[in-house]
N, C-alpha and C positions, 0 to 999 in steps of 0.2 A: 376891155374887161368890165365888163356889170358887178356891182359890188352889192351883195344881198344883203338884208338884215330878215329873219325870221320870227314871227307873233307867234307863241302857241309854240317855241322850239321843241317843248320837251315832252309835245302831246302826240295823237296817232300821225296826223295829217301835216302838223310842223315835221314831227322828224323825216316824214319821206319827201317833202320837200326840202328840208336841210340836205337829207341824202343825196338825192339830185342835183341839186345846186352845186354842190360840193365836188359833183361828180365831172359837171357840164366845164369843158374847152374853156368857153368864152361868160364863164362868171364865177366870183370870187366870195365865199361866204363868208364876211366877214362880224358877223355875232348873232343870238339869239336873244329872244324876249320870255319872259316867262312867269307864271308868278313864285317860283322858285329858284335859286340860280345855279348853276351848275355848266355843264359843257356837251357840247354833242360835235361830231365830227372834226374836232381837232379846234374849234373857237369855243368861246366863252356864252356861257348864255346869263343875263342880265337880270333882274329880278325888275319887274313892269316897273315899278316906283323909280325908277333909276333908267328909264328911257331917256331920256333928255341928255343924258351924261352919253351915254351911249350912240346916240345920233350926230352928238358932238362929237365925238372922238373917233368914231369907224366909217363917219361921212358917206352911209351907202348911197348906193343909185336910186334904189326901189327898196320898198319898207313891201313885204307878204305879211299877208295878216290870217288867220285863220282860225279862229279863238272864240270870244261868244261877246254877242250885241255890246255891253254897258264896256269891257275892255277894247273893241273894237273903235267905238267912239274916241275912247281916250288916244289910242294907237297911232289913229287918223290927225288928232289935236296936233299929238308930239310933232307927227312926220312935215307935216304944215308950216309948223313954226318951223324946221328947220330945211325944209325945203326939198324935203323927199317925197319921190312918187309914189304912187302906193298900189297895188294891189290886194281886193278886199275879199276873201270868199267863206267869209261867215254867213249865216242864216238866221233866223228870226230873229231880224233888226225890226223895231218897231218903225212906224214912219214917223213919229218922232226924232229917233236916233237918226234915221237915215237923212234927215231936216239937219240934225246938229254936223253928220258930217259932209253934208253938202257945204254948209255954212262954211266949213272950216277948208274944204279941198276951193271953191269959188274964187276963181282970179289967183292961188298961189299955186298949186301943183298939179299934174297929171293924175289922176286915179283912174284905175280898172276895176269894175265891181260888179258883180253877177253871182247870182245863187247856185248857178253850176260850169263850173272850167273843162267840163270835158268837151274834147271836139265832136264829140257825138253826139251829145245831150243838145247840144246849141244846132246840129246839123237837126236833130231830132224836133227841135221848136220849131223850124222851118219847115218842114213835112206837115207839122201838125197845122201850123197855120194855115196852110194849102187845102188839106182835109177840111177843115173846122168849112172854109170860103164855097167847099163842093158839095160839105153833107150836113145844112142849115137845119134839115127836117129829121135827123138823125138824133136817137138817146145816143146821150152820151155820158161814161161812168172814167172816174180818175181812180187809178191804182197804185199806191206806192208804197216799198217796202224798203227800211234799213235796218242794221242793225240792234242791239238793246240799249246801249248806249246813245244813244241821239234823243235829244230833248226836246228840241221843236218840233210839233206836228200840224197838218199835213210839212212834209217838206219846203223849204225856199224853192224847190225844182219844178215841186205840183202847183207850188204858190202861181210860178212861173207860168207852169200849165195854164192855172186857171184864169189868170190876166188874160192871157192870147185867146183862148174860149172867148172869155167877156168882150173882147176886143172884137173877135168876129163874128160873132152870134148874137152879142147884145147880152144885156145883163139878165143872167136867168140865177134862181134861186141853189145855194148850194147844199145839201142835204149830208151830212158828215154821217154814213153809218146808217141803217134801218134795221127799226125794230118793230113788233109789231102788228096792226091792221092799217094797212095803208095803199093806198091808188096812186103809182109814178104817174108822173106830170112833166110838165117841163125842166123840173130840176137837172141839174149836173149833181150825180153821186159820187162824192169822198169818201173815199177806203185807204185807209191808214194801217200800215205791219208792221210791230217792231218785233223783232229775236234776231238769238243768234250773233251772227259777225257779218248778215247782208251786207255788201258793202251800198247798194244804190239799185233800186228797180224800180222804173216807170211805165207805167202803160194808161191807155186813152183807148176805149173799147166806142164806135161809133156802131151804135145795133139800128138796123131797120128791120122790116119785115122778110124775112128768111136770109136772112145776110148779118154778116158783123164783121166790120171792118179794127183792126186792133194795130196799133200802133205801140212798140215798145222800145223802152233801151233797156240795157243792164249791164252796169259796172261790175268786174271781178276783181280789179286791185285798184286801191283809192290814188295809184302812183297816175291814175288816166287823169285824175283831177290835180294833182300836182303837176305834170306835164303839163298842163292848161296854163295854170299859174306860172311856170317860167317862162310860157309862150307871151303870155300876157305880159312878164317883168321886162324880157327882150323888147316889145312894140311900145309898150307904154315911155320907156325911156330917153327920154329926149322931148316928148312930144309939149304941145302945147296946156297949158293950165285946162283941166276938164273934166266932167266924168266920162269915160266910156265904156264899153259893155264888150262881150268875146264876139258879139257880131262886126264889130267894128275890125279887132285885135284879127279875127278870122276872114274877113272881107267877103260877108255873109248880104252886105246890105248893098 
């Protein structure tokens, strides 16, 4: 039995992971993080200040984190010192922060961290990098849409995107948005949407001359990305002191 601890209990994406967890055979949710305290599915949720007490006393297996950069950081600290694995699927970590939690996972515990846990999304980055390697000579425009609520823009997903571009194309200029009198060039185009309760929409338009090749995902319930995350808590467990990614978790590479 895997024994969970939940970051972010009593937000959209902690509670349907709480839900799940809670729900799954072969693991055992035993508290929540929060900056509140309160309760969700039958345990106790912990007010963030008071992690450490918590870690001590519920001894999980794997610490889920889902929360925002500067709590993320701290989350990471706590589970370090006490020797818990972690999986991390926050988004705009600075690479600062992302520096500070390496620091702290390096030689003590397992962690799993990626800007997106869907099986899809991660099947989807592999498609793309296959494309990016066949259509060198091709404009290419980034599209993605979430919800109103979401803070960080482009996406950690597009962020994603846009590394694997750079990676296979070479560093081309990123152009956020056009307005204007202006002549495309070699740029990559960012296009950013937020409304509504989108839960996650990606796409990679690859245009040549009478052709456009389009590549997309689309999330309808954010439980695709909580599945990821227990998939991840299950693999990470046990494993040796490390970061690793859903490619790894999904045996993509």
């Amino acid at each position: 039995m895997i024994k969970v601890v939940v970051c972010g209990a009593l937000g959209r994406m902690g509670t349907t992971v709480g839900r799940l967890a809670n729900e799954a055979p072969d693991m055992e949710l035993v508290g929540g993080i929060d900056l509140r305290g309160g309760s969700f599915f039958g345990v106790d949720v912990t007010e963030a200040a008071q992690i450490d007490t918590l870690l001590a006393s519920a001894r999980p297996d794997v610490l889920i984190d889902f929360t925002a950069p500067a709590a993320s950081v701290s989350h990471v600290r706590a589970a370090a010192k006490s020797r818990t694995a972690v999986v991390v699927g926050t988004t705009g970590i600075s690479p600062e922060q992302r520096a500070e939690m390496e620091k702290a996972i390096k030689g003590t515990i397992p962690a799993v961290i990626s800007s997106n846990f869907s099986i899809g999304v991660n099947i989807f980055w592999n498609l793309l990098r296959e494309a990016a390697r066949m259509l060198p000579e091709y404009d290419v425009e980034v599209i993605e849409a979430h919800h109103r609520y979401k803070k960080d823009a482009p996406s950690g997903t597009a962020k994603t995107i846009l590394q694997i571009l750079d990676e296979e194309l070479g560093l081309r200029e990123k152009k956020y948005g056009r307005e204007g009198m202006m002549e495309r060039g070699r740029e990559i185009g960012v296009h950013v949407i937020r409304g509504g309760d989108i839960v996650g929409d990606h796409s990679v338009l690859f245009s040549g001359n009478y052709e456009t090749i389009t590549l997309s995902h689309r999330a309808y319930d954010r439980s695709v990305f909580a599945h990821g995350a227990l998939k991840a808590a299950r693999w990470v467990s046990g494993k040796k002191p490390g970061i690793y990614g859903m490619a790894e978790v999904l045996d993509l590479k």
